[in-house]
Each structure stands twice: as C-alpha cells, then as structure tokens.
C-alpha positions in Angstrom: 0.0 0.0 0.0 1.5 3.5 -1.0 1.6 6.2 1.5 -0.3 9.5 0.9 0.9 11.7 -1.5 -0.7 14.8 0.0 -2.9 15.9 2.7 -6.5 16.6 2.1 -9.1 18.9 3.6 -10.9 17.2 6.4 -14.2 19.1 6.4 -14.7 18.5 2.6 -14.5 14.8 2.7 -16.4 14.5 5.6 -19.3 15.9 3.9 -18.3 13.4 0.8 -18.6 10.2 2.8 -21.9 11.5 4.7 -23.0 11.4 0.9 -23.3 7.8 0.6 -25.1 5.2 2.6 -24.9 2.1 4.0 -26.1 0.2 1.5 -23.6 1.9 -1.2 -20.6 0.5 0.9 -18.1 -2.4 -0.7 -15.7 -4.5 1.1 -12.4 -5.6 -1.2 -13.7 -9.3 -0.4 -12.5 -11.4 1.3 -9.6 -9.7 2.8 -12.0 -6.8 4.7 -13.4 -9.9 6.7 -10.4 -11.5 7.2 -8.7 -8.3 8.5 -11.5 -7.6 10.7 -11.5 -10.9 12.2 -7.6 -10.7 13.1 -8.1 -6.7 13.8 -10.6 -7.5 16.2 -13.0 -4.7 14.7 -16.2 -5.4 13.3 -17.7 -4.6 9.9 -19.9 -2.1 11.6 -17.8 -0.1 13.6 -16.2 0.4 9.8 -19.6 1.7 8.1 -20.4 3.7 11.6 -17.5 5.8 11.0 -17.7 6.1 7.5 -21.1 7.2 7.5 -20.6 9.1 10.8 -17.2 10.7 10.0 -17.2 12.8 13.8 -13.4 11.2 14.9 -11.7 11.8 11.3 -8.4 13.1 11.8 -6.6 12.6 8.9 -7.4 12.2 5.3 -3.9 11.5 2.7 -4.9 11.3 -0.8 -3.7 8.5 -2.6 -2.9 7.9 -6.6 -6.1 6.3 -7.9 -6.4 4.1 -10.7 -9.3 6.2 -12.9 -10.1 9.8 -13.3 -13.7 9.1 -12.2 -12.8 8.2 -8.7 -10.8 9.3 -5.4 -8.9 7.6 -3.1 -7.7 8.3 0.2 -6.4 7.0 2.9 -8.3 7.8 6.1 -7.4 8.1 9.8 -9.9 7.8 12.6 -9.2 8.2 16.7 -11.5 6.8 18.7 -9.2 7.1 22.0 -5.6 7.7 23.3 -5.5 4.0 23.0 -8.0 2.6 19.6 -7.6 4.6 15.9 -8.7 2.8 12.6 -7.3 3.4 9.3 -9.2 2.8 6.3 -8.3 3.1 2.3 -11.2 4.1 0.7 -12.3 4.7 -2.8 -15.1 7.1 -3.0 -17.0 6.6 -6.8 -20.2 8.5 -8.0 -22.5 5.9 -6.5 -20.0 3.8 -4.5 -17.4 3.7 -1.1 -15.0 0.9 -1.7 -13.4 0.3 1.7 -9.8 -1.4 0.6 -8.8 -3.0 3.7 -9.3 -1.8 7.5 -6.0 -1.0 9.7 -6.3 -0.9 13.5 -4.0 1.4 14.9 -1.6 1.1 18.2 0.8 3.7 19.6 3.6 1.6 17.4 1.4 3.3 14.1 0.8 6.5 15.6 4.2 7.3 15.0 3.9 6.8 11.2 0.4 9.3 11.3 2.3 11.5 12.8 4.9 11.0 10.3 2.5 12.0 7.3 1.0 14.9 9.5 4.3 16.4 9.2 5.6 16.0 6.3 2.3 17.5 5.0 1.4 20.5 6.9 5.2 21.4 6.4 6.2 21.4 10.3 
C-alpha cells in the first residue's frame, strides 16, 4: 500500500462520505473480513465511522487508478488507545473500503509522520 501523496481537507470529505449510505458500501472481499477478524473490529464499527465521520483526523490522498474516482487513505481516533485506518475509494455511487487498519501507539508514529511531512512542520 502507498503512502499518501498529499494531505486533504478534512471538512470536505467528511461531507463526501456523509454522501453515501450504507447500502452503497463495498468491502475488497475477502480480505476486509479477514482483516476484521484478526483486527478484532467489526464490519460495523467500519460503516459507523464512514457514514458518521465525527473522529476523522486525517485524510492523505492517494494515486487512484481512474479519473472518475478518489482515493484516500483515512485516519480515525477513537481514544488515546484505539484509531482505525481505512483506504477508501469514493465513486459517483459507491465507497470501496480497501482494507481496514487498527491502529496502536507503534502506528501513531507513522500518522504523525505523514501529518508532518504535509502541513510542512
């Protein structure tokens, strides 16, 4: 998986993933499930914070494949303790989740990483 190539406004993705519903969500199958099951998070807690986008903190946008779609790569912190990362791509009338990432204070390191290198501190 390729690192972000550039950091993205939160606020305007936010209000593209409150765009779609449940129902338009796609798991890369079956690694999503088999991720989840080692990751110890469940396919809802994924949706939830898609569709509910309140503990974004991060959003590095990634190369995509097509000109019709986006792709990022998504941070989420739901404690000092718990954050979730999640490569999306977002289509017209689909959010393809790519694979689900729980994060410990090992990763946080590598956020922080990107945080910097993007914001330019």
């Amino acid at each position: 998986m390729s690192e972000p190539k550039g950091k993205i406004d939160i606020s305007k993705v936010k209000e593209e993933l409150k765009k779609y519903s449940k129902e338009q969500i796609r798991f890369n199958e079956p690694h999503v499930t088999e991720r989840c099951l080692l990751r110890d998070i469940t396919k809802e807690e994924v949706i939830q914070n898609l569709l509910k986008p309140d503990k974004l903190v991060y959003v590095g946008e990634q190369e995509s494949k097509f000109p019709d779609e986006k792709k990022y790569d998504i941070y989420f912190v739901l404690s000092n303790t718990r954050a979730y990362r999640f490569p999306i791509v977002l289509k017209e009338k689909s959010l393809y989740v790519i694979t689900v990432i729980k994060i410990n204070r090992r990763w946080q390191r590598i956020v922080n990483k990107y945080e910097k290198q993007h914001t330019g501190l």
